[in-house]
Structure formats: structure tokens, C-alpha cells
DOLO-461631 format. One record per residue (C-alpha): x, y, z; residue in one letter; chain. Coordinates in nm, 3 decimals, padded with zeros to 5 digits, always signed. Example, Ala and Ser with C-alpha at 12.3 -4.5 7.8 and 13.67 -1.06 7.14 Angstrom:
2
@px +01.230 | py -00.450 | pz +00.780 | code A | unit A
@px +01.367 | py -00.106 | pz +00.714 | code S | unit A
END
This chain:
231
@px +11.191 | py +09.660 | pz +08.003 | code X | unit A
@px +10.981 | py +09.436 | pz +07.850 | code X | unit A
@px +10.799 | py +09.419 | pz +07.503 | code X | unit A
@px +10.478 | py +09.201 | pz +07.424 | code X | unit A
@px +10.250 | py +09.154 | pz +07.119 | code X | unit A
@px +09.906 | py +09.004 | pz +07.125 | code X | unit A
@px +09.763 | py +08.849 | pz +06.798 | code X | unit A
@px +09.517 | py +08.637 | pz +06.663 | code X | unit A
@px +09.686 | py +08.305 | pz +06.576 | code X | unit A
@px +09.673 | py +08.280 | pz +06.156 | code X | unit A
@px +09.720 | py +07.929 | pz +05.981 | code X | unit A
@px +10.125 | py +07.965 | pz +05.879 | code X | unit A
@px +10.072 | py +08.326 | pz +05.820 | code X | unit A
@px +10.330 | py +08.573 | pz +05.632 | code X | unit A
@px +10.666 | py +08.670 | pz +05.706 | code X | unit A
@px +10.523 | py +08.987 | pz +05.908 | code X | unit A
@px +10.327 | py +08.823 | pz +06.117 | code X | unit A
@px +10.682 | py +08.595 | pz +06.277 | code X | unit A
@px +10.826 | py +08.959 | pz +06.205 | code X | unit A
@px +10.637 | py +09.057 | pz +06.555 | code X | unit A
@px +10.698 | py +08.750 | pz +06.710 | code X | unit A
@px +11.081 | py +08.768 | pz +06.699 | code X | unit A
@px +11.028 | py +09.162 | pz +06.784 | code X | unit A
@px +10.892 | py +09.079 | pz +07.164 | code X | unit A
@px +10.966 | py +08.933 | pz +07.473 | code X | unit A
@px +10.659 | py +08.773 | pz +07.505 | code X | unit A
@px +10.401 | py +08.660 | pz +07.232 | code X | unit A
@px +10.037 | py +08.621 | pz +07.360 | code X | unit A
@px +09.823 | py +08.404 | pz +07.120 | code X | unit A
@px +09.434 | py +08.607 | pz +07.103 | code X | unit A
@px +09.235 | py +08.346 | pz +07.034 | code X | unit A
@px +08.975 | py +08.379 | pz +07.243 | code X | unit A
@px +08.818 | py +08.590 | pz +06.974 | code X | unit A
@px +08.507 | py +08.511 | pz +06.814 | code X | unit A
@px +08.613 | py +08.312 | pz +06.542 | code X | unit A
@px +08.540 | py +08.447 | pz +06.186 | code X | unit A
@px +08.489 | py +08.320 | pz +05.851 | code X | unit A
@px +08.683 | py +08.419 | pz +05.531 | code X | unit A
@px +08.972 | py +08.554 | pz +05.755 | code X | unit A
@px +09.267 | py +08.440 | pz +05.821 | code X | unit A
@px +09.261 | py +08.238 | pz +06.093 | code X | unit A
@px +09.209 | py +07.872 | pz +05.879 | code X | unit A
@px +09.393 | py +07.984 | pz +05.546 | code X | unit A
@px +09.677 | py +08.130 | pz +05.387 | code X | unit A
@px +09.795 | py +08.247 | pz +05.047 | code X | unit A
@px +10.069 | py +08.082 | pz +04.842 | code X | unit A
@px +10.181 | py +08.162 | pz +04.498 | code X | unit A
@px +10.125 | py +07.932 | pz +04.175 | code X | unit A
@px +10.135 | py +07.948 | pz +03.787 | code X | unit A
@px +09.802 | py +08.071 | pz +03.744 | code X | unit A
@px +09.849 | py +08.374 | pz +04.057 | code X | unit A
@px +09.776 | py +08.334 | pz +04.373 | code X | unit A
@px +09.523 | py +08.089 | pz +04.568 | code X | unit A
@px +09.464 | py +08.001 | pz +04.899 | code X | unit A
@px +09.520 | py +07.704 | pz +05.150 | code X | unit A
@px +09.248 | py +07.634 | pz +05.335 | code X | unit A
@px +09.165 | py +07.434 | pz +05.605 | code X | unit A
@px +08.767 | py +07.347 | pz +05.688 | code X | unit A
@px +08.587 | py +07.434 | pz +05.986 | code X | unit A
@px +08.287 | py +07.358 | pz +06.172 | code X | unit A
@px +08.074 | py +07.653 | pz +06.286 | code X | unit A
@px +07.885 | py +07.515 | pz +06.561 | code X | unit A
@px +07.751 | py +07.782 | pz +06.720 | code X | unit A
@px +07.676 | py +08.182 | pz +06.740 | code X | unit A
@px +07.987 | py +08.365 | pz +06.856 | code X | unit A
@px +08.205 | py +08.047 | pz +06.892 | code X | unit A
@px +08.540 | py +08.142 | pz +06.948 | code X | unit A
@px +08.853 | py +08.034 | pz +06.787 | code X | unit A
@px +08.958 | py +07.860 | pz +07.007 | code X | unit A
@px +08.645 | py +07.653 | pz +06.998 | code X | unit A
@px +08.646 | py +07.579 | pz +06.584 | code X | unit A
@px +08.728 | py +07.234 | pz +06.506 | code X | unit A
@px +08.842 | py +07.090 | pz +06.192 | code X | unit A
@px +08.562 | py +06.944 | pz +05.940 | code X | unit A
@px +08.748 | py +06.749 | pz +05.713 | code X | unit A
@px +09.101 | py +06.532 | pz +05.893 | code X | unit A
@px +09.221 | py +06.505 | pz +05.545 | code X | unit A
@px +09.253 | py +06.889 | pz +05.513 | code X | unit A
@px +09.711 | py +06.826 | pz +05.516 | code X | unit A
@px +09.685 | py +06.586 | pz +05.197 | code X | unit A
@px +09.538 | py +06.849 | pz +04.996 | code X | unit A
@px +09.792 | py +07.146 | pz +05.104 | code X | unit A
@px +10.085 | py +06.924 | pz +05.127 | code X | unit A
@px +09.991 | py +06.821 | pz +04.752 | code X | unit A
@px +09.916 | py +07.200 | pz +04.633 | code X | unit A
@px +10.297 | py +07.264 | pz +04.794 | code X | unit A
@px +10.435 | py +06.955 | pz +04.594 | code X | unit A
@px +10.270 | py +07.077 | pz +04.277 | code X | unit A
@px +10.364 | py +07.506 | pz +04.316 | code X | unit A
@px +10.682 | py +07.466 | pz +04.507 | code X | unit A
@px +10.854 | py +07.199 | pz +04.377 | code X | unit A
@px +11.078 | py +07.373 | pz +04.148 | code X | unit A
@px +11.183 | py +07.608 | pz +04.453 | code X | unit A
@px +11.517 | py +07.634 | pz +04.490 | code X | unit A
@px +11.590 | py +07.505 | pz +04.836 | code X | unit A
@px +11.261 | py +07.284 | pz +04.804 | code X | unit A
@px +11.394 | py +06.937 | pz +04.840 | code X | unit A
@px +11.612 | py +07.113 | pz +05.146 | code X | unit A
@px +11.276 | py +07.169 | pz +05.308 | code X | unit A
@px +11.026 | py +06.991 | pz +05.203 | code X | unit A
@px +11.068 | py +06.667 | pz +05.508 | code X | unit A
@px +11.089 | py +07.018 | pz +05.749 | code X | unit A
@px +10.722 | py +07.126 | pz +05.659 | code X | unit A
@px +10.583 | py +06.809 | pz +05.562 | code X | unit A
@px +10.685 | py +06.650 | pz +05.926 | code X | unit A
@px +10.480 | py +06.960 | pz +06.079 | code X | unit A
@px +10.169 | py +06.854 | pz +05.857 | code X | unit A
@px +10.227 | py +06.531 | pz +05.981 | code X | unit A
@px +10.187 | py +06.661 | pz +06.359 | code X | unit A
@px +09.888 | py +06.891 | pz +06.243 | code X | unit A
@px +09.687 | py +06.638 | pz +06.072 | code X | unit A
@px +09.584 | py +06.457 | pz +06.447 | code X | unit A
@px +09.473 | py +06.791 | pz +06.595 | code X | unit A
@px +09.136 | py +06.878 | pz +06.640 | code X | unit A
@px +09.128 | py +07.237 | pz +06.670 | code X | unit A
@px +09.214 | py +07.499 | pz +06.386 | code X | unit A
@px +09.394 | py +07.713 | pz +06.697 | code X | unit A
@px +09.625 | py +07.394 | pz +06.792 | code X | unit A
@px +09.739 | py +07.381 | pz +06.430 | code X | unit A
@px +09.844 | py +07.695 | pz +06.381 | code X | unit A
@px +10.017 | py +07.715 | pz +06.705 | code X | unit A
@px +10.175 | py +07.364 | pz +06.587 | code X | unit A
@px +10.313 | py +07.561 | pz +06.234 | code X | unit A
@px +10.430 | py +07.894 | pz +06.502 | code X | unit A
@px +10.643 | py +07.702 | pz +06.720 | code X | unit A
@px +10.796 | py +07.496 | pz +06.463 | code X | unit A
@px +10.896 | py +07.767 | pz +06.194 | code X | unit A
@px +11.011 | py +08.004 | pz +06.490 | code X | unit A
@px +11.304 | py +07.751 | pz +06.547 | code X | unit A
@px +11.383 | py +07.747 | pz +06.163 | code X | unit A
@px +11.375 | py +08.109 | pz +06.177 | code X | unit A
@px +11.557 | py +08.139 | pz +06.517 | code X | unit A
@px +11.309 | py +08.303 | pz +06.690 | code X | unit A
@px +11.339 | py +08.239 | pz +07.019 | code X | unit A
@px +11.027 | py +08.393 | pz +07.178 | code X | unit A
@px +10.814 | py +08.301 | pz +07.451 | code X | unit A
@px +10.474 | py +08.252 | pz +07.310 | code X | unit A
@px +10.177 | py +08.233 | pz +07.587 | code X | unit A
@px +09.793 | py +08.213 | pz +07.554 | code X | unit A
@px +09.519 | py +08.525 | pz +07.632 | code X | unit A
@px +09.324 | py +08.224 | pz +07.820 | code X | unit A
@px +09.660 | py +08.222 | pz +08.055 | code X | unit A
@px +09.544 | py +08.577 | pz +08.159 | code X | unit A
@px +09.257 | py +08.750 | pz +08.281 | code X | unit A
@px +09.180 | py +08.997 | pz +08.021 | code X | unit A
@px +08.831 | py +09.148 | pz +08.146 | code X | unit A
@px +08.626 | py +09.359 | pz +07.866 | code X | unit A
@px +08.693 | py +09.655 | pz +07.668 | code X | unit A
@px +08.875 | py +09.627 | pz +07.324 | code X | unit A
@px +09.212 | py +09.833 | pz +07.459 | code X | unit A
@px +09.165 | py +09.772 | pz +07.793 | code X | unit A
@px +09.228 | py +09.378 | pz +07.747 | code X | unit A
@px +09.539 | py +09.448 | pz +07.596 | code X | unit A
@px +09.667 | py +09.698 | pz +07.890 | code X | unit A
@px +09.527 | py +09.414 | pz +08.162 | code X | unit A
@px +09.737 | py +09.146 | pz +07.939 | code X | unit A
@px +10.015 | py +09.406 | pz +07.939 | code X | unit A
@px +10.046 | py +09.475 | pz +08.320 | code X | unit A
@px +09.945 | py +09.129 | pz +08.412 | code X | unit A
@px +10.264 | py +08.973 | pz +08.181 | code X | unit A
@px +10.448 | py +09.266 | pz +08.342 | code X | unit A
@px +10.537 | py +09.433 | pz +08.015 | code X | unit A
@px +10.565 | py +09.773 | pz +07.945 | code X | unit A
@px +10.578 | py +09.790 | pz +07.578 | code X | unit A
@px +10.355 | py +09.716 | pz +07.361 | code X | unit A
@px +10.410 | py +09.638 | pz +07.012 | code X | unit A
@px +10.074 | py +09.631 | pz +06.752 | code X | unit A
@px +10.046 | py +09.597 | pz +06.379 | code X | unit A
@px +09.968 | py +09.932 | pz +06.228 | code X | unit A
@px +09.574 | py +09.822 | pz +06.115 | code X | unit A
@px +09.495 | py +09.837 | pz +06.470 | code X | unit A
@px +09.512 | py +10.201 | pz +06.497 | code X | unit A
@px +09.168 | py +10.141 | pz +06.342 | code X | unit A
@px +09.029 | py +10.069 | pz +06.723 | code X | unit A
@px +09.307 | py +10.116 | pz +06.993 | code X | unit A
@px +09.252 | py +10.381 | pz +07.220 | code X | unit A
@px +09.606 | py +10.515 | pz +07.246 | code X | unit A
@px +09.576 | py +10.728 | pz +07.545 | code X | unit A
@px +09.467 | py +10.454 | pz +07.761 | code X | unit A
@px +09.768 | py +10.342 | pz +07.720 | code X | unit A
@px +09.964 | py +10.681 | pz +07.837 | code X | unit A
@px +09.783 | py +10.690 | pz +08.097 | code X | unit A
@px +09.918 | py +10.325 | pz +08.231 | code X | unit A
@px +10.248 | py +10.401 | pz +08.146 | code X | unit A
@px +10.226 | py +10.143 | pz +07.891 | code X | unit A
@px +10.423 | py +10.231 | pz +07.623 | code X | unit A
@px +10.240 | py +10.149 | pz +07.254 | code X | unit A
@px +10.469 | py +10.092 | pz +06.942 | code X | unit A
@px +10.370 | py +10.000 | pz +06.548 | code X | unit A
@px +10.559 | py +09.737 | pz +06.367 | code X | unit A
@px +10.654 | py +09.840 | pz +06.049 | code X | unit A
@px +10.569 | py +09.607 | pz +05.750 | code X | unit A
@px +10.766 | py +09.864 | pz +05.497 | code X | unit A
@px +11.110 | py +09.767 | pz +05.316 | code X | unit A
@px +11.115 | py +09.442 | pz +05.307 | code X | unit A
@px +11.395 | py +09.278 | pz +05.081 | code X | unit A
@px +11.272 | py +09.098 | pz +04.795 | code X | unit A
@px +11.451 | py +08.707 | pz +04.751 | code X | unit A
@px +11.410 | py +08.477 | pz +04.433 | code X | unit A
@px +11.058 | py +08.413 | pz +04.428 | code X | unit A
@px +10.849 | py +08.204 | pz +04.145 | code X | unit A
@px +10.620 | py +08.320 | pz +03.911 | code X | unit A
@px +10.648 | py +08.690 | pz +03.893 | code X | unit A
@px +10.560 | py +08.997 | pz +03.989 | code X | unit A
@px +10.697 | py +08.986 | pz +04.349 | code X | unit A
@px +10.429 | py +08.901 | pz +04.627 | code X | unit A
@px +10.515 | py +09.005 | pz +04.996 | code X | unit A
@px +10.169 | py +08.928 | pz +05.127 | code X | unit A
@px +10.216 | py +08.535 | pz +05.141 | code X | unit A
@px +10.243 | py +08.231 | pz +05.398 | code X | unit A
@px +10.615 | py +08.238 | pz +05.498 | code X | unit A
@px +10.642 | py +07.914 | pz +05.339 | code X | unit A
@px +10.717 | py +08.116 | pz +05.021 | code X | unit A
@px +11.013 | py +08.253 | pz +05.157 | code X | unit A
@px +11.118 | py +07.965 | pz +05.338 | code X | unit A
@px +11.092 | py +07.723 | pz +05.014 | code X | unit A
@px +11.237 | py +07.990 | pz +04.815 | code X | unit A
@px +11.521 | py +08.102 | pz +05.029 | code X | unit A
@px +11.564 | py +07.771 | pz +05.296 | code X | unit A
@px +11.769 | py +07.839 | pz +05.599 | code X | unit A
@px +11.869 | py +08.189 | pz +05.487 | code X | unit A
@px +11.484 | py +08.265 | pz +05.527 | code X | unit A
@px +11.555 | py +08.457 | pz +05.881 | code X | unit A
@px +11.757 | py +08.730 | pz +05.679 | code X | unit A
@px +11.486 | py +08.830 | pz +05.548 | code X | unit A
@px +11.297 | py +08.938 | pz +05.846 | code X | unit A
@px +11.350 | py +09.281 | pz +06.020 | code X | unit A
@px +11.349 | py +09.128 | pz +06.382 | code X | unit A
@px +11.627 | py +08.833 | pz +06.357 | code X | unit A
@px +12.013 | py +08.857 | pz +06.425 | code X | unit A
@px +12.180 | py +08.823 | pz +06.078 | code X | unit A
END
């Protein structure tokens, strides 16, 4: 048996989004995807004294339907910035100090890549081994995925030799779930309810944030807090 997931890569997205990662065999990075603006694929959300805001990092949008993994950065000082806004929101974090050469090292090997999907897959690999998430992540372009919504997903599934598939729940929106009983693939939804709440700054409590959060807030205890790692 074997269980994949196939995503869109997100810039150091939240804690459900490693959640799948560490729930599969095999992680397949979309991002052949026409790339779109005000999503998440070049930001993420942290939390500060005046609520949240986001980290972004600019693009250039070169051309119609340019995919993802065509958009290249627009501005090489883009780290300073978020490595500032994490001095500034996160310094009084608890474990903090503990992390801060961790992430800021990672910034340091983001800020000479050119492409926003190299950078994100940069902040994946390196977190996963914090988390200990040991998952084999792969690349759609390492497959030949053909046309159709669902059926690139089945083609990814058979040609990785998986036969479970694991999907966020807001795809139900567009997956055709019998084409996937009918090639014996079986589907599964992740479930982003019940996660535990940790010490967190600047109340209420915010699940929907970069896993920075959590891993400033909570440091090398971060991967209890996921649904998908060993305890």
C-alpha cells in the first residue's frame, strides 16, 4: 500500500499543509499550475500586535498563464524584510532565541534563489526535518500527468504506483470521485479538525498561520502538535 498527496507548493505554509506531508508516502509538489496572484503560493500569514498580516514575497508576472514554476522573484531583498517582521512579532516567543539561527539560516539559502517554487521547496525540506517528517517529496514535472483536472491526479497516482490518495477537503469542490473507484484508486480527506491549541502570542488563538507560529512558539516540541507525526 501506498499513500500520495499532490499540492501546490505554498511559501512556509500552515501546520496543515506539513500535516499531509507527514501523512503520505510520497509528496508530489503541483506546481506546474498556472501561477496565481493573491494566493498563497508567494505569502503567508503570521500573527502580530496589531492582528494578523502577511509575508510576502514579490513576483514577476511575465506572461499570460505562466506557471508557478515559471514566477521569479522581483525584489532579492524580499528575506530582509520577513526576517525583520519575525524579529519584531516573534521575538518575545518563547523558544525564539532556540530557533531563530534555524529559520534565519533557511532565509539565508532562499535569498539566492530565483524562483518563488525553489523557495518554498527550500522552507519544505528544511522544516520537515525539524518536524521529523521524513517524506519523500517529488515534482508533477517528474511525471506525465496528461489533461483533465482528476484525471492528472489518477495518472500521477498509478504512475508513482500509489493507491491511496490523500486530498485536502476544499477539493471536493472539483474532484471527480468516481474516477477514482473506477481505478481502484482509493481517495481519502485529511482532516484539519481538533487541532491542539499551544501558547501562542497575542490572543484569540489563530490556527490558520505559517507553521513558523507554532514552531517559534512551541520549538522542537512543534511536531506534537501535528496529527501525522510519532509523539
Amino acid at each position: 500500500m501506498k499513500k500520495i498527496a499532490i499540492l501546490q507548493s505554498n511559501y512556509i505554509p500552515w501546520k496543515g499543509y506539513f500535516d499531509i506531508m507527514g501523512s503520505v508516502d510520497e509528496f508530489i509538489i503541483y506546481d506546474e499550475m498556472q501561477y496565481t496572484k493573491n494566493d498563497w503560493r508567494n505569502r503567508n500569514k503570521i500573527k502580530t500586535t496589531n492582528g494578523l498580516i502577511w509575508l510576502t514575497i514579490p513576483v514577476k508576472i511575465e506572461k499570460l498563464n505562466q506557471k508557478i514554476n515559471e514566477t521569479k522573484i522581483a525584489d532579492n531583498k524580499w528575506y530582509i524584510k520577513h526576517k525583520n517582521s519575525l524579529q519584531t512579532n516573534y521575538g518575545k516567543a518563547t523558544k525564539f532565541k532556540e530557533c531563530k539561527d534555524f529559520i534565519f539560516n533557511i532565509y539565508e539559502q532562499a535569498s539566492r534563489l530565483d524562483y518563488i517554487s525553489e523557495i518554498n521547496y527550500t522552507f519544505l525540506n528544511e522544516i520537515n526535518k525539524f518536524l521529523k517528517i521524513s517524506t519523500k517529496i517529488s515534482f508533477s514535472t517528474d511525471y506525465n500527468i496528461g489533461d483533465g483536472k482528476t484525471e492528472r491526479l489518477i495518472n500521477i497516482c498509478k504512475q508513482s504506483n500509489s493507491n491511496i490518495y490523500l486530498s485536502g477537503p476544499s477539493a471536493k469542490n472539483y474532484i471527480d470521485e468516481a474516477l477514482f473507484t473506477e481505478n481502484s484508486i482509493n481517495l481519502e480527506w485529511f482532516d484539519y479538525i481538533g487541532y491542539k491549541e499551544y501558547e501562542q502570542l497575542y490572543p484569540p488563538f489563530e490556527h490558520g498561520v505559517s507553521i513558523l507560529d507554532l514552531i517559534f512558539n512551541t520549538g522542537e516540541d512543534a511536531y506534537k502538535f501535528l496529527k501525522s507525526t510519532k509523539k
